[in-house]
C-alpha positions as CSV (number, residue, x, y, z in Angstrom):
1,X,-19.0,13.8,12.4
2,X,-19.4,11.9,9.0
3,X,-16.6,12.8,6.1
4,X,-19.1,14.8,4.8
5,X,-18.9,17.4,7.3
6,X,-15.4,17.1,8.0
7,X,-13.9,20.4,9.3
8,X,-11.4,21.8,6.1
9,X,-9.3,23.6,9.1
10,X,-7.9,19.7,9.7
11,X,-4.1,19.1,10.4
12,X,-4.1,16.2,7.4
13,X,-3.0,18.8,5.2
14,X,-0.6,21.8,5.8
15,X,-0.6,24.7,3.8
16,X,1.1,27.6,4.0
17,X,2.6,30.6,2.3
18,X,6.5,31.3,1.9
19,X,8.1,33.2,0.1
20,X,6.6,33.5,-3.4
21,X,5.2,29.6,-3.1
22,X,2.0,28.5,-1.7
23,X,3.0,25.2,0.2
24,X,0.4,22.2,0.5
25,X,1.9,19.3,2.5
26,X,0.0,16.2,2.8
27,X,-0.3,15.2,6.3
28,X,-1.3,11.6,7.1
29,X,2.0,9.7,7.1
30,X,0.8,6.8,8.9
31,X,-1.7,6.4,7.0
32,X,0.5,7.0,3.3
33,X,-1.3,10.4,2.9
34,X,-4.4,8.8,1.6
35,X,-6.8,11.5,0.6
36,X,-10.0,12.3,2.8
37,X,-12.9,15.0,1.9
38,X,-11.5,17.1,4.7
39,X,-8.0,17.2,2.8
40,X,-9.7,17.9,-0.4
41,X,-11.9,20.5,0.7
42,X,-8.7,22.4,2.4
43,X,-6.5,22.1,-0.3
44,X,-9.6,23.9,-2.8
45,X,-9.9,26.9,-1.4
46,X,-6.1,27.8,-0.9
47,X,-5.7,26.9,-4.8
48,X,-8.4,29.2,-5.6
49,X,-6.9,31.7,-3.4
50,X,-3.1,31.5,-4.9
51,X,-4.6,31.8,-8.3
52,X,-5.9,35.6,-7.7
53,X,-2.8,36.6,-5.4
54,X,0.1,38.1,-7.4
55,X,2.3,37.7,-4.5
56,X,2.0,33.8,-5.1
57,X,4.0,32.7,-8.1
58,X,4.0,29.1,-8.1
59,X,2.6,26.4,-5.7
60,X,4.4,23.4,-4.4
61,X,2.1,19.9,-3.3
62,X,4.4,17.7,-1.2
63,X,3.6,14.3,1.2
64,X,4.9,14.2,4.3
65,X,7.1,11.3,5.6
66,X,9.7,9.3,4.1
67,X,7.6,6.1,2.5
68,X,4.4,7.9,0.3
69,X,3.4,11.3,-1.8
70,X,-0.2,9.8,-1.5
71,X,-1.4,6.4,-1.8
72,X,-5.3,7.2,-2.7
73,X,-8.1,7.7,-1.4
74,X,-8.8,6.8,1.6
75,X,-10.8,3.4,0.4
76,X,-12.0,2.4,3.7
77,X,-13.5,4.8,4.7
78,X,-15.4,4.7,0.9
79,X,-16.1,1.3,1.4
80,X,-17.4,1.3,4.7
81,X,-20.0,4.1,3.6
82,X,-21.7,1.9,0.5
83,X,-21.4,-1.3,2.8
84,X,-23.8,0.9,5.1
85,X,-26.1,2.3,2.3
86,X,-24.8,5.8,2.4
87,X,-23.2,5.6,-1.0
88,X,-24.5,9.5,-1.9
89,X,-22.0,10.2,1.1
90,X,-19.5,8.5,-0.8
91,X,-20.1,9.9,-3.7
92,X,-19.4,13.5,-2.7
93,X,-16.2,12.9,-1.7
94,X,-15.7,11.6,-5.5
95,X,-17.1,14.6,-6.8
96,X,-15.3,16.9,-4.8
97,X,-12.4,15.2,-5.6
98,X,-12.6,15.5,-9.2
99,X,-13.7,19.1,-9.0
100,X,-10.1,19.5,-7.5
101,X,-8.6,17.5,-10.2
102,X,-10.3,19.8,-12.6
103,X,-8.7,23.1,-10.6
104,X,-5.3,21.3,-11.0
105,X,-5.2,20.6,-14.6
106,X,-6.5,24.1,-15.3
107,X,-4.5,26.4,-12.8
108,X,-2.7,29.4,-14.2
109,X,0.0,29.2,-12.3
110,X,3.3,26.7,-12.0
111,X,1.2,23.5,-9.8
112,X,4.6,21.3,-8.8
113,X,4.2,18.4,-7.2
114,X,7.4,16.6,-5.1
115,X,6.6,12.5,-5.3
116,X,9.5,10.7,-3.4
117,X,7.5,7.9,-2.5
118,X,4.4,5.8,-3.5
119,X,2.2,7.4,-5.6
120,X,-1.7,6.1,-6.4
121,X,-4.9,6.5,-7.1
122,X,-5.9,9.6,-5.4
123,X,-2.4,10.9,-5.3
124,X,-2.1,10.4,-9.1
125,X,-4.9,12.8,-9.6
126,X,-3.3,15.8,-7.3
127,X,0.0,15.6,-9.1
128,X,0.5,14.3,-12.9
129,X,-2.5,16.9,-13.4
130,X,0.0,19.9,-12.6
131,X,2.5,21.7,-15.2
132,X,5.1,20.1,-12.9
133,X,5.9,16.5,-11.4
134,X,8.7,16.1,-10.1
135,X,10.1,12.1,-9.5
136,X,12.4,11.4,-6.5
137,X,14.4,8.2,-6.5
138,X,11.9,6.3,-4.5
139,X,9.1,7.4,-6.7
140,X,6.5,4.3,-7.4
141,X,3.3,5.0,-9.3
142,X,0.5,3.1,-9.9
143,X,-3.1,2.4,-10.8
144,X,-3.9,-0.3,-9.5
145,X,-8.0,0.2,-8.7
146,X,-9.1,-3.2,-11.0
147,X,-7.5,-5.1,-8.3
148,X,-10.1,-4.2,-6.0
149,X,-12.9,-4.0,-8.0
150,X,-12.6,-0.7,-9.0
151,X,-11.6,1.6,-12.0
152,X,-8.5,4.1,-13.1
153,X,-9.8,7.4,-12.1
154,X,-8.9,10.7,-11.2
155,X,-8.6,11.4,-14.6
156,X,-6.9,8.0,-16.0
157,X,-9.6,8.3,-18.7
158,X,-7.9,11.2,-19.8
159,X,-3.7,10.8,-19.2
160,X,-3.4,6.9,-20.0
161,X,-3.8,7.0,-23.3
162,X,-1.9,9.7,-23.7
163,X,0.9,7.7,-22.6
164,X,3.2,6.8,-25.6
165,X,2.0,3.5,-27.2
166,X,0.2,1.2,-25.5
167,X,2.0,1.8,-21.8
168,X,-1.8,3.3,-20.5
169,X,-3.3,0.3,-21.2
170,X,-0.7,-1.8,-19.7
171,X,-0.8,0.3,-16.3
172,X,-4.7,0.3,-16.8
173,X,-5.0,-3.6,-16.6
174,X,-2.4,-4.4,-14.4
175,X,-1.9,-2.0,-11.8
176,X,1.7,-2.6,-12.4
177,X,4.1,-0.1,-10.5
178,X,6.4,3.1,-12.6
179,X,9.6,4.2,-11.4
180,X,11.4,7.3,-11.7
181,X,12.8,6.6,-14.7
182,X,10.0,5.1,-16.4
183,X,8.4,8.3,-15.5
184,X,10.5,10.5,-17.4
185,X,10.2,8.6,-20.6
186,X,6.6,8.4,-20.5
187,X,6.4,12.1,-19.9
188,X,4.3,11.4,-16.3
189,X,7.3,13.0,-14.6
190,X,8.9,15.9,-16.0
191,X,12.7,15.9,-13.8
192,X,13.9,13.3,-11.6
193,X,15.6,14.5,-8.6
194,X,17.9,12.9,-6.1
195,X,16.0,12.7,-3.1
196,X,18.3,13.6,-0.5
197,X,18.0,17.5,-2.8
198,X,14.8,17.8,-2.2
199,X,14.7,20.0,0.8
200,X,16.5,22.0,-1.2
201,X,14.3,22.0,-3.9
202,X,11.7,23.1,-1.6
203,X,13.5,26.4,-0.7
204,X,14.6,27.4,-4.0
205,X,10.9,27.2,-5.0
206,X,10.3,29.4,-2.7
207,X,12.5,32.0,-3.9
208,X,11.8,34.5,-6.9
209,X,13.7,32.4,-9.7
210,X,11.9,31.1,-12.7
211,X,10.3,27.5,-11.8
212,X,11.8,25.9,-14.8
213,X,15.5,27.3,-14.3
214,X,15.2,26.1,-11.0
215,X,14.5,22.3,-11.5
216,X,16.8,22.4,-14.1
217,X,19.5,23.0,-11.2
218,X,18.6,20.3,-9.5
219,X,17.6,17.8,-12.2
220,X,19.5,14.2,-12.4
221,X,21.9,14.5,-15.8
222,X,22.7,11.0,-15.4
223,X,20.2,8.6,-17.1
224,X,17.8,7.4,-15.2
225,X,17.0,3.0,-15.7
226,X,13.8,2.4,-17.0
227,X,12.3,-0.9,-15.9
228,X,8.7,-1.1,-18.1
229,X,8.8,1.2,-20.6
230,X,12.0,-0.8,-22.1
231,X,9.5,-3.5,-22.6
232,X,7.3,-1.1,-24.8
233,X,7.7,-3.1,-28.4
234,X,6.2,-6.0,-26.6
235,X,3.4,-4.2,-24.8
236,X,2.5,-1.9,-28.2
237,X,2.3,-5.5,-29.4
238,X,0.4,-7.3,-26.7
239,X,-1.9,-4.3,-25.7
240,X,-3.4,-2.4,-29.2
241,X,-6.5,-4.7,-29.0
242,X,-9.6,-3.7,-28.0
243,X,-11.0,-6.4,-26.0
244,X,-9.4,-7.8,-22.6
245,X,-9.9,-11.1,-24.2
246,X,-7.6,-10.7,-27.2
247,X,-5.1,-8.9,-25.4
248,X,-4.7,-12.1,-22.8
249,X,-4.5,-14.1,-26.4
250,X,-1.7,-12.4,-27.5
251,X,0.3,-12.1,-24.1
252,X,-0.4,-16.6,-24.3
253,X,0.7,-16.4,-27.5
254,X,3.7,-13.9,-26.4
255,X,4.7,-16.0,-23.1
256,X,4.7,-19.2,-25.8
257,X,6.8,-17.5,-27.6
258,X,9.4,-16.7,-25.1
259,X,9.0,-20.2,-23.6
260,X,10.2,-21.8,-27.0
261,X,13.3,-19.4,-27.4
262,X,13.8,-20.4,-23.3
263,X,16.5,-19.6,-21.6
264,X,17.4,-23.2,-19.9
265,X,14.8,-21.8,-16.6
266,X,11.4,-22.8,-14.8
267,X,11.1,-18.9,-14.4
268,X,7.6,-17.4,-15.9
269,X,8.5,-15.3,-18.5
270,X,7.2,-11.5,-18.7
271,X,4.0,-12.3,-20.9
272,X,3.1,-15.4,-18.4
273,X,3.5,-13.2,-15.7
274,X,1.5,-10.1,-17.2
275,X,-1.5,-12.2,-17.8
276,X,-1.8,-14.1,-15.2
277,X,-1.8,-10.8,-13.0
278,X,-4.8,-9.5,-15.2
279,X,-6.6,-12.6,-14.6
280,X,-6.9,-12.3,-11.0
281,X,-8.4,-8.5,-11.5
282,X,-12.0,-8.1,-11.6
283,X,-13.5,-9.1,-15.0
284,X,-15.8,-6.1,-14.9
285,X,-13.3,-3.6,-14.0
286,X,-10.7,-4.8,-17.0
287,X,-13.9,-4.2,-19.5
288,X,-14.3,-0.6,-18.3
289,X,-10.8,0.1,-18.0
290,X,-10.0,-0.9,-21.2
291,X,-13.0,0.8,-22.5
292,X,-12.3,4.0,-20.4
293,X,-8.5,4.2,-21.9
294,X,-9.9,3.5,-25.7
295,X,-12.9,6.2,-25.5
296,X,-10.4,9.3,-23.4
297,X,-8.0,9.2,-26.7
298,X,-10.7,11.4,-27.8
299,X,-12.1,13.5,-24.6
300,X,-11.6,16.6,-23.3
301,X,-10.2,16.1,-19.9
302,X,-13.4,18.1,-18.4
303,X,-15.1,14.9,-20.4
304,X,-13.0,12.3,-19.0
305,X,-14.0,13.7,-15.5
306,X,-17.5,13.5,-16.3
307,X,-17.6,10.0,-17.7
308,X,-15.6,8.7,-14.6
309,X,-18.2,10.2,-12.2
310,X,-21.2,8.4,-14.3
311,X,-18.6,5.2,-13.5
312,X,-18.3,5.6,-10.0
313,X,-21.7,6.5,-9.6
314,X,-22.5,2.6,-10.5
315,X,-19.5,0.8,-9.5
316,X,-20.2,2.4,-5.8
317,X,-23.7,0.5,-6.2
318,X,-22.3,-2.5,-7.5
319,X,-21.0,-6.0,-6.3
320,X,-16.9,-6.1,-6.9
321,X,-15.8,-3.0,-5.1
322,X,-16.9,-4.1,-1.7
323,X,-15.3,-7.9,-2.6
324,X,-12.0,-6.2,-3.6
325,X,-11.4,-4.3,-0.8
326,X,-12.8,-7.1,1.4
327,X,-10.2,-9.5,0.0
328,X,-7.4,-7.0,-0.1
329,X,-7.9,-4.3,2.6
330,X,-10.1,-5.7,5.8
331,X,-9.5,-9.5,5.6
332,X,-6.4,-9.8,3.4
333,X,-7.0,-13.0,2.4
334,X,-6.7,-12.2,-1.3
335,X,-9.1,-14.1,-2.9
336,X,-12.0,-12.4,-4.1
337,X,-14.7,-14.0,-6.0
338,X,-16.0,-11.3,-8.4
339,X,-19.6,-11.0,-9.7
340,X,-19.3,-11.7,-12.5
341,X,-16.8,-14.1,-12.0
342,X,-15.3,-14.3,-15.7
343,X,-14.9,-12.0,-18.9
344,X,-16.6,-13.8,-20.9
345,X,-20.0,-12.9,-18.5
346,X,-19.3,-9.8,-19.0
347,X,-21.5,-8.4,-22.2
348,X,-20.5,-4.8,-23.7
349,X,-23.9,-3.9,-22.3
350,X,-23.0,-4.0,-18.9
351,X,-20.1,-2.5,-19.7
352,X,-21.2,1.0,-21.8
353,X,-23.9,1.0,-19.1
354,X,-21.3,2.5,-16.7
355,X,-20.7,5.0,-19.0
356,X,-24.7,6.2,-19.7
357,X,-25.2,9.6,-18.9
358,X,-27.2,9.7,-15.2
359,X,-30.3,10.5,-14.5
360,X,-29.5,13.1,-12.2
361,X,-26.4,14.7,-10.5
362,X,-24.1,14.8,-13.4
363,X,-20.7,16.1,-12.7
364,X,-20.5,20.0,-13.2
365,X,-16.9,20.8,-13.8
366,X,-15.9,24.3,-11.7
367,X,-17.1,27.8,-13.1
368,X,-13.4,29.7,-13.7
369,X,-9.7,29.6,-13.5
370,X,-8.3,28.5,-17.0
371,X,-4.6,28.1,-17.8
């Protein structure tokens, strides 16, 4: 059976009815609930189904296990697909999947979704969507798809720059990881929750209450550290450009800076650190990420969607995504040598040419259901 014709009856995810909630757990654990068609195409009809019943108040999209809400998409699977010429295979699962990121951003009804755990990708798309995220103490979120070749999806076109400041763009470039309290300041995550309450939680949702007077129950008074959005004068500083290139200039310039003032240490400082991570990413997939966050400010998200499926629809027939998940996933060796192997190859041709409307099978966002 290929993923294409996986059954949607599958055990990966759980759903269920109690009480006044529609339940949706995540089921693959071992595997950090990475997403797979079959998951996608079970969770779509039960959405569509809570939306017409008025027994169903509110759903609730949880991950099961202790260590991940959902780290992705299942990228092996992906890769192993366009290694073997069946990218149109691949493709539908990225179609369907942003089809169920559309439902999600416009569903009528209270979408919460529990992260207590990693949080990427794949999983971004099925929760910061929602009216509702909800950030345990072990939340971790990330984008970090220009490591391996690929691009911020799910709908990063449209929600990094809508990030305060320049913080998208930072995420976008570096696939640096967001923490619960980061979450609440960027507005990602709208309570932090202790995660030992969050069985709790659950039940109460079930319940008849309101859905904002009960998160407010449980919500963390106490302040919550941020790590990276205290850093935000120097990112708003480093990041406002519009070219990959001159944002590395002025993180140099930044790290020189901070190596002057010194601090008596051999330790990198933040802006040394920052740029050398962007400069092992793919030179290609900065370009487009950068390009993706600077075009969404304007987009509807139904246009974000759209644009990132006339992306995927190349990158899955290019070079860099099958050398990034090489060198990361399968062989771990970490070194992958990227076509083309520098920023400066890169032309803005090649780059808007990800973005040109395709030929055929655009991306038809679903007929109905608006919030």
């Amino acid at each position: 059976m290929t993923p294409s014709e996986s059954d949607p009856n599958t055990t990966e995810v759980l759903i269920e009815r109690r009480g006044t909630a529609g339940l949706i757990t995540l089921n693959r654990p071992q595997a950090l609930n990475a997403l797979t068609l079959a998951m996608v195409r079970a969770m779509r009809p039960a959405l569509e189904a809570w939306a017409a019943d008025p027994a169903v108040t509110r759903v609730v999209l949880m991950g099961a296990g202790d260590r991940a809400f959902c780290a992705g998409g299942d990228i092996r699977v992906l890769h192993d697909l366009g290694k073997a010429g069946r990218q149109d295979e691949a493709l539908q699962f990225w179609r369907e999947e942003y089809e169920l990121n559309i439902l999600i951003k416009r569903y009528p009804k209270p979408f919460l979704a529990l992260v207590d755990g990693i949080v990427m990708g794949g999983g971004v798309g099925v929760s910061v969507h929602g009216s509702h995220v909800v950030a345990g103490e072990k939340f971790a979120f990330a984008m970090p798809e220009v490591g391996i070749g690929f691009f911020p999806d799910v709908g990063g076109t449209y929600f990094l720059p809508r990030i305060p400041g320049e913080i998208g763009s930072y995420f976008a470039l570096t696939g640096a990881r967001m923490k619960q309290g980061d979450a609440l300041s960027t507005g990602l995550a709208t309570h932090a929750v202790a995660s030992a309450d969050f069985p709790d939680l659950i039940d109460a949702l079930t319940r008849v209450d309101a859905v904002d007077s009960t998160l407010e129950a449980f919500a963390r008074s106490s302040t919550v550290p941020q790590s990276i959005t205290s850093r935000r004068i120097a990112i708003d500083r480093c990041f406002r450009f519009d070219t990959v290139e001159q944002i590395l200039a002025a993180l140099d310039d930044e790290a020189a800076r901070e190596a002057s003032a010194g601090d008596g240490t051999s330790k990198p400082s933040w802006a040394a650190e920052t740029a050398a991570t962007i400069r092992q990413k793919s030179p290609t997939s900065l370009k487009i990420a950068l390009a993706q966050v600077r075009a969404g400010k304007t987009m509807s998200f139904e246009e974000a969607m759209i644009t990132e499926f006339r992306i995927v629809s190349r990158v899955c027939r290019g070079h860099d995504f099958y050398e990034g998940v090489r060198a990361v996933i399968i062989d771990k060796d970490n070194t992958p040598r990227w076509q083309p192997p520098s920023l400066e190859a890169v032309s803005e041709a090649m780059v808007q040419a990800h973005f040109a409307p395709l030929a055929a099978g655009e991306l038809v966002p679903p007929a109905g259901l608006s919030s």
